[in-house]
Structure formats: C-alpha cells, structure tokens
N, C-alpha and C positions, 0 to 999 in steps of 0.2 A: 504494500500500500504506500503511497506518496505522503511523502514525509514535509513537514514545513518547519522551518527552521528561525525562532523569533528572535533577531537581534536586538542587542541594546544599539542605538545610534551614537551615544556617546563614546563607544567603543569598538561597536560594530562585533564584538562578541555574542557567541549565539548562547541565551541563556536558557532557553527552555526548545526541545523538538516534538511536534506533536503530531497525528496522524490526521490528514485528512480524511474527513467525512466521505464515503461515497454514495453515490447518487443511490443505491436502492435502500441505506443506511437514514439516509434523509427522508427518502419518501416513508420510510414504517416511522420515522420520530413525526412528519408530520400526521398520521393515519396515527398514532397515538394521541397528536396534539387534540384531534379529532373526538376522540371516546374521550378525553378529557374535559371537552370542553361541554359533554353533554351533564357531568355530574359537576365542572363550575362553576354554570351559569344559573345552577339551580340553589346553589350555596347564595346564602341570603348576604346583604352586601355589610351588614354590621358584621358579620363572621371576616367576609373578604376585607373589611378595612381593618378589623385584628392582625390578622396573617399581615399585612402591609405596615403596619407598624413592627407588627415583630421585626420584618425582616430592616426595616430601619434601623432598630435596635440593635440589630447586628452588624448592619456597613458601621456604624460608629464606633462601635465595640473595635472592629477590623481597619478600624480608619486608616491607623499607621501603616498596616500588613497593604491594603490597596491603596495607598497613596503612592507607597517605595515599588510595586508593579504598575501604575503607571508611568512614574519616574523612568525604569527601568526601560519599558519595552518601548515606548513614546519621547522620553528623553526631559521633559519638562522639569524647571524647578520644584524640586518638591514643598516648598511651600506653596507654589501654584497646584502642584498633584491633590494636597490635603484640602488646600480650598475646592478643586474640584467635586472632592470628594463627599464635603460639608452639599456641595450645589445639586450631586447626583443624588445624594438624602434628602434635599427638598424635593424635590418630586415627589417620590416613596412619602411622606411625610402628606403634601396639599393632596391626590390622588386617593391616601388612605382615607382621607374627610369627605371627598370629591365622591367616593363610592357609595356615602349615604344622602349623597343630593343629584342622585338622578331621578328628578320630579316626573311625574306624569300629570296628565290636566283633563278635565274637563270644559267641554265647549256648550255654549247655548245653542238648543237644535231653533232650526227656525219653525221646528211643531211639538204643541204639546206631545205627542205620541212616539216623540222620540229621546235617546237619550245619545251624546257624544264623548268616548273617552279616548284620549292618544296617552300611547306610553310609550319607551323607549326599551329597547333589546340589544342585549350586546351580537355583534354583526355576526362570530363566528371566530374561528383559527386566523390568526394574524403572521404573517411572514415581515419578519423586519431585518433591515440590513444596515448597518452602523459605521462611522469613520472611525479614525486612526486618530484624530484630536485629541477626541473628547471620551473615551473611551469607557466611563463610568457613568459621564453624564448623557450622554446621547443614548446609551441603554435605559435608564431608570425612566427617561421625560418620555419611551415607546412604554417598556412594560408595565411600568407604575397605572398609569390608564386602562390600559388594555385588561388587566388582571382587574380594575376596580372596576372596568365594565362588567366584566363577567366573561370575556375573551380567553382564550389559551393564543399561546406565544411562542415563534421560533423565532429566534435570532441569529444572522450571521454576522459576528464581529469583523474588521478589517483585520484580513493576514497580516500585521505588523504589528497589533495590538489584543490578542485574543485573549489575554491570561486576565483582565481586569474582568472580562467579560464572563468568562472561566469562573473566577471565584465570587461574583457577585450573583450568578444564578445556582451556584453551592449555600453561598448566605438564603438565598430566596428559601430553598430546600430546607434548609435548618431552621427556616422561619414556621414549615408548616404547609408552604405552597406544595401542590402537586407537582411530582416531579415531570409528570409530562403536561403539566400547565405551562412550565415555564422552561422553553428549551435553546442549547447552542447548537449548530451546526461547523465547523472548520469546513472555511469552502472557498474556492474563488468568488469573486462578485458577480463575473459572469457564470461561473455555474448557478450558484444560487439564487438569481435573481430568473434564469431560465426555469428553473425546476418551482419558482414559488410562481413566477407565473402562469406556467404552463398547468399546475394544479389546479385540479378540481374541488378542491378541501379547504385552500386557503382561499378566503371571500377577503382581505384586504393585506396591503401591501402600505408597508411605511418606510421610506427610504429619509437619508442622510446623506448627502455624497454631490459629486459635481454633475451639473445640467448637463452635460452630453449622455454619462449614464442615467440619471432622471428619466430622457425623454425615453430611452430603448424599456426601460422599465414602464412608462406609463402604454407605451407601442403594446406593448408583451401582454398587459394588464387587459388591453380592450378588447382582447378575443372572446376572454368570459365578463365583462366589464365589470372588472374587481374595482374596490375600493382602495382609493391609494390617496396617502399624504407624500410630500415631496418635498423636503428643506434640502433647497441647491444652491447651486452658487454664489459669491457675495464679491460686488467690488464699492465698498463703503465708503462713500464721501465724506468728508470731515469739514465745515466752514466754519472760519475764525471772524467773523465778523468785527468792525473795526474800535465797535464799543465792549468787544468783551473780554474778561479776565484774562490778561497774554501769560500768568503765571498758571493758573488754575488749568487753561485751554493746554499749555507744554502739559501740564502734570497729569491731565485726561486723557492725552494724546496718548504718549507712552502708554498709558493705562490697558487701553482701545486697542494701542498699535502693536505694540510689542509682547503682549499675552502670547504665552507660548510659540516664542519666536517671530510673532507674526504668523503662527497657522494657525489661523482661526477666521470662518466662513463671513464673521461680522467684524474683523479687523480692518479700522480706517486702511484704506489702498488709496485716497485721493488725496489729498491736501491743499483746499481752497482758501487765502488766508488774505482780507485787506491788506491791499497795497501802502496803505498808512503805517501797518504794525508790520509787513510782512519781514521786514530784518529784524527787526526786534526779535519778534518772534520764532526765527530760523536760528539768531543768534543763545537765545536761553534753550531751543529743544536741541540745537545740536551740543549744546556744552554737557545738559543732562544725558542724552542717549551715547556721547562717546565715555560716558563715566558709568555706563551699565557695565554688569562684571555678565564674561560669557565662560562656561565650564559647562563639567560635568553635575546634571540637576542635582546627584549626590552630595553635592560640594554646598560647604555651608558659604552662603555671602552669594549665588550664584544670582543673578538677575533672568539669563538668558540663557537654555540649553542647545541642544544641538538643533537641526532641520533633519526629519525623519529620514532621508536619505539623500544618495548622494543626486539622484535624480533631481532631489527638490534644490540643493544646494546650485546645482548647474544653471537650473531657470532664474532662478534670481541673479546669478555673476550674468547670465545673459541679458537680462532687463537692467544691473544698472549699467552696461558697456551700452547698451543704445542708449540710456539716457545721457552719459558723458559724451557719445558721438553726436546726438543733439544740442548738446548749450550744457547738462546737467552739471553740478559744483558738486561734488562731494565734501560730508563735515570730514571725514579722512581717506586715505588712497584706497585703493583697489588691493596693492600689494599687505596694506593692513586688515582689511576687511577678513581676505581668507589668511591671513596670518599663522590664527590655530590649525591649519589642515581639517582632514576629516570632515564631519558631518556638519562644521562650526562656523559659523557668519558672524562677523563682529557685525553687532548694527552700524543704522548709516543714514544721514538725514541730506538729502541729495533738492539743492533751490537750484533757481531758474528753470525750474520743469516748465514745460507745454505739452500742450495737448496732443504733440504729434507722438508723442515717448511711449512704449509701448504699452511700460509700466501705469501709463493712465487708460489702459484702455483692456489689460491683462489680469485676472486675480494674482499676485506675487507668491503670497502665502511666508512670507521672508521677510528681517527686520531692515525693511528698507522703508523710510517716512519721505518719499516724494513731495517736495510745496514749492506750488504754484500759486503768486498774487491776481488779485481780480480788483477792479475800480467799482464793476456797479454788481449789488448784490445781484440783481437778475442775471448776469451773464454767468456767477456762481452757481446757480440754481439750475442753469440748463447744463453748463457743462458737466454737474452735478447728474441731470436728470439722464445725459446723453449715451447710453448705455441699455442694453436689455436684460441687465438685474434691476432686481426692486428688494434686496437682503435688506442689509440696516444704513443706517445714513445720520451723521453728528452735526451738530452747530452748536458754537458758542455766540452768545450774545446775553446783554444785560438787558435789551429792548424788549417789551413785553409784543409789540408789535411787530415789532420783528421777528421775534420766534413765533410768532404763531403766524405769518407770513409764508415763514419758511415751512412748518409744519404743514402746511396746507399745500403748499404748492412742493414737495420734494416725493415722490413716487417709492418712498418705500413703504415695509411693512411693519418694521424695528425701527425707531426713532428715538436718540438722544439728545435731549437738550441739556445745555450744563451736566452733559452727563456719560463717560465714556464706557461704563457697565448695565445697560438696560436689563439685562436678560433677567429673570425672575421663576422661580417657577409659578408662581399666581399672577403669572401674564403671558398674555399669548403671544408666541414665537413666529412666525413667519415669513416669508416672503412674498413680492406681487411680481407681475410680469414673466421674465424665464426663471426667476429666484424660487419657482413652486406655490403651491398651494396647499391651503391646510393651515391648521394652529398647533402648535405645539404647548402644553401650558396653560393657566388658568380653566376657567370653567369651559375654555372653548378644546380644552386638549382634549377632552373625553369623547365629545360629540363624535368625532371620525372613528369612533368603534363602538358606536352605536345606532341602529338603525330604528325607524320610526313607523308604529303600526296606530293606525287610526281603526277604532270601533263604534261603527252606528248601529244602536240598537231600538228595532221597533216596537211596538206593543207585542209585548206576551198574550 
C-alpha cells in the first residue's frame, strides 16, 4: 500500500509515515458513515451538545500535545499553533449550544382548516476536505456543525498536515462520539474529492482549498446535485486611509499579514495606503516586519516559521523578482530575504508597487507586504474591488463615514474595520464572487447541513 510521508518544513524531516487510505477502504468508512448516521440523527440534540462539549474538554486538556503537531507538521509559531488551537475549540464550544437552537416554526394557514409546521433535518453523510493552514481549525468550524446537526462526517485532511486531524477525531472518540460519526480518510485531494462526489451516500460536500479545485468539486457535485459549501481563494485588500491610526494600521497589518507566514486564505495580499501617510507608513511597517524573528516555530522568541514547502517558497522569490523588475523597493535585498535557506522567507515590505506587479493580482500566500499609494479613496476601492475574489478585505480609518462608505461599497464577504483579526467562530465566515459560497460560523454555519421540510396539515 502507498505510503505518505509527513515532513516537518522547518527541517524537512519526515516525522510520522502513514498509509494511504484506499479507494474501497473509503467507500465501506463512508457506507459506515451511513448506518451511523441513521442512529445520530435520532440522538436528541441536548445529548449531541454533551458529546460536543466533552470532546472540547479534551482538545484543551490536549492543547499543548496539538498545538506542538501542528507546529510540527505545518511549521507555524507555536504560540500561533496554541492560539489556533484555543480558535479550533471555539467552534466545538458555539456548535455544542448551536445544537439546541435548531428552531422549527409554525406558519399562519391562510384557512381555518389548516395547520402549517417547517422544521429542519440534518441533510445526511457529509464529505469534507480541509487545508494545510489551518489544520485544527478548519476541521472543528466543518465537524463541530455537522455532528450538532445530526450529520455523520468524513474528512480528508491535506497530505502535509494529517496528524492534527488524526488526533483530534481520537479526542472526538474519547469524547463519546461514534466512531463512525466522525471519520478520517488519508487521500489525495483529487482522489477524495472524486470518490465523495461521485457517491451516492454522501448528500453534501464542504470544501477549504483554492478556487481552481472548488470549481472541479462543485462540477463533480452537480451530477447528483449535492450540497456543497466552498471557502476558496482570498487576495485581501488592506486600505490605510489618510485619517487613520498609521501606528495601530502597521500593528494590524503585521497582524493580518504575517499570520502564519502569510499563508492564510484572508491575509492582507494588497496594500492600498494614502498618498499623504504612505512613507510614513512604509517607513514604521518596514522597520517593525524587518525586526520579526524567523526560525524554527519550536524556537522560543520565533515570530515567523517556515513556508510549507519549497514549492511555496519558489512562488513568492518569483512574485517579488517581478515586482523589483517593475519599480518594486525592497525594506531589505533578495540575497537576505532567503538568507536562512530551506523552507524560510525572511519577510519583506516591498513600496512603489503598481498594479501591473503580479503580486497585486496573485494570492502570495508568503511574508511579503506589497504598498501601493492612492490620492482619491474611490480609485482604492476599485483597485481594491478589481479582482474575482470576494474573501476578506481591511480598512483603517477614524471616519465614521468613511468606513461605512467603504463597507458598502468593497465586494467582500469578511470585513475588517480597525480590525486585522475578524474571524470568530459566532460569525459567519465566507466568501462572494469566485471566493465561494456558504457560511462558515455563527448561526449561519449550521444551516448548510440542514435541510428544510414544510408540513401542511388539513382537517382530520
């Protein structure tokens, strides 16, 4: 059997080898996911939000144990790993409550002789397929719903991250979940995204990942016309408008920009910043991002970890060589940038961008802060809007009119004001345009694994 072998990025070390799943291995876990879903969806939802706290009560318990494997297999600072970790509990945590407010209602008939009720039903077996980011939290904000629907659940984690995914559907199990409620699969993305659509058992599909796979997924999905959520793509504008905090905007940015390297789906990738402040303000982020410390995420004091590979490392040395063959300034050289070798980018806050640079037109995924000046807010706004993502999108400003100018007229679906962490898990997550559709989070994340039965009932 085909063997997968999980490196650490920060050493490129293989810390764990595990077996790929095979395709008829998958079809009986889902055909399991199946006959579990009929015993539950019958489990009353005060029982299923118990189970959902336990298993809470265990990623905390385990926080250190999962924070040091996603460090590990992902690379990230482990104090960013532990926060993740805290982030992938909230879910598990809103979801466990969310299970006992799935309302039904009653409607006025327009005759005495009748009566109207709608309730909701969880849809069925759920296929989900996760990234390499976020490895703890992108599972918990799928299964945490899906289980407080009343749903069963497979998951296929991203081969570069599987062991976070590993042990937190172990924690699930220990909590009391059924073990075929709540399942992994080791798979490529294209196999498992073939085999979850091509099924006849699985009625929805929730994906994580980049819009070119989205679309072959949503393609796959309309044969049986599954149910599918889609959090894809992100190239996130950031506007510094020219009344607002140039210290607080640096300190948000980094925030925003440099989480886990820059690979993150809603990490600023634009940098729109008045012409009035724009040196000031190129001059305090680049002072702060060339003072970020890059290592290994095990290393105490780290700011910044590796790029998941060398793949990723290559794309971004390619996007800032076009931006310096355009006009682009680096806050330091190229030859210090990859200094550390290996998997490791020192960041890099790169002015006189324009719009022709690929980097404004490319997700990076890499600690690269491109800023480009603008004179009239509205030409920030289109250059902003000029794109066919709608992920998340920042502005600073002190104007009350202003931001809510901006808020109305910017095409995303995530919006930060004065704000470079929105995500929540009691708020809904998603995208407009090719960014996907669907909510992830708050009262709206349940809805998509729940389907809606209306009952008109006449005289007896």
């Amino acid at each position: 059997m085909a063997k997968l072998e999980v490196l650490n990025p920060a050493t490129n070390d293989v810390i764990e080898t595990l077996e790929y799943t095979d395709e008829a291995t998958i079809n009986k876990q889902i055909e399991n996911a199946q006959k579990a879903f009929e015993s539950w969806r019958e489990v009353d939802a005060h029982t299923r939000s118990q189970k959902l706290w336990a298993w809470s009560k265990l990623i905390d318990e385990h926080k250190e144990e999962l924070a040091e494997l996603i460090t590990k297999e992902g690379g990230k600072p482990l104090k960013e790993a532990l926060g993740e970790v805290d982030y992938a509990r909230s879910y598990v945590d809103w979801y466990a409550e969310e299970a006992k407010r799935i309302y039904g209602r009653t409607i006025p008939a327009n005759t005495t002789s009748k009566k109207i009720i709608v309730q909701s039903f969880p849809v069925g077996v759920v296929g989900a397929i996760t990234p390499w980011n976020f490895p703890a939290a992108m599972i918990t904000r799928k299964m945490a719903p899906a289980l407080a629907a009343g749903c069963t659940i497979v998951c296929k984690p991203a081969v570069q991250t599987p062991l976070t995914t590993i042990r937190l559907v172990e924690l699930a199990h220990e909590a009391g979940i059924p073990e075929d409620a709540i399942q992994y699969v080791i798979a490529s993305g294209k196999d498992a995204g073939r085999i979850f659509t091509e099924s006849s058992i699985i009625q929805k599909i929730t994906f994580t990942g980049s819009t070119p796979v989205g679309k072959k997924l949503i393609e796959g999905a309309s044969s049986s016309v599954k149910n599918v959520t889609m959090e894809l793509g992100g190239l996130a504008p950031l506007i510094v408008h020219k009344d607002a905090d140039i210290d607080f905007a640096v300190d948000q940015t980094i925030a925003t920009k440099f989480r886990n390297a820059g690979q993150t789906c809603i990490c600023a990738n634009r940098i729109y910043v008045h012409e009035a402040i724009a040196s000031t303000y190129v001059e305090k982020l680049s002072q702060k991002v060339n003072a970020l410390k890059v290592g290994n995420g095990l290393d105490k004091g780290v700011d910044i970890g590796p790029l998941i590979n060398q793949k990723g490392v290559d794309k971004v040395i390619d996007q800032i060589k076009d931006a310096v063959s355009k006009g682009g300034k680096l806050s330091r050289s190229l030859e210090d940038i990859e200094s550390l070798g290996g998997n490791f980018l020192k960041p890099v806050v790169i002015s006189n961008v324009n719009q022709d640079m690929i980097i404004m037109h490319e997700e990076t995924f890499g600690p690269v802060a491109p800023v480009m000046s603008y004179s009239k807010l509205d030409d920030a706004i289109q250059y902003a809007n000029d794109t066919e993502f709608g992920l998340a999108a920042y502005f600073f400003t002190k104007d009350y009119a202003t931001g809510f100018y901006l808020y109305d007229n910017l095409d995303y679906g995530v919006i930060g004001w004065n704000d470079g962490g929105p995500s929540a898990a009691h708020a809904p997550f998603g995208g407009m345009k090719e960014s996907g559709y669907g909510r992830e989070g708050g009262i709206e994340g349940i809805q998509p694994y729940l389907e809606t039965k209306y009952l008109s009932i006449g005289n007896m």
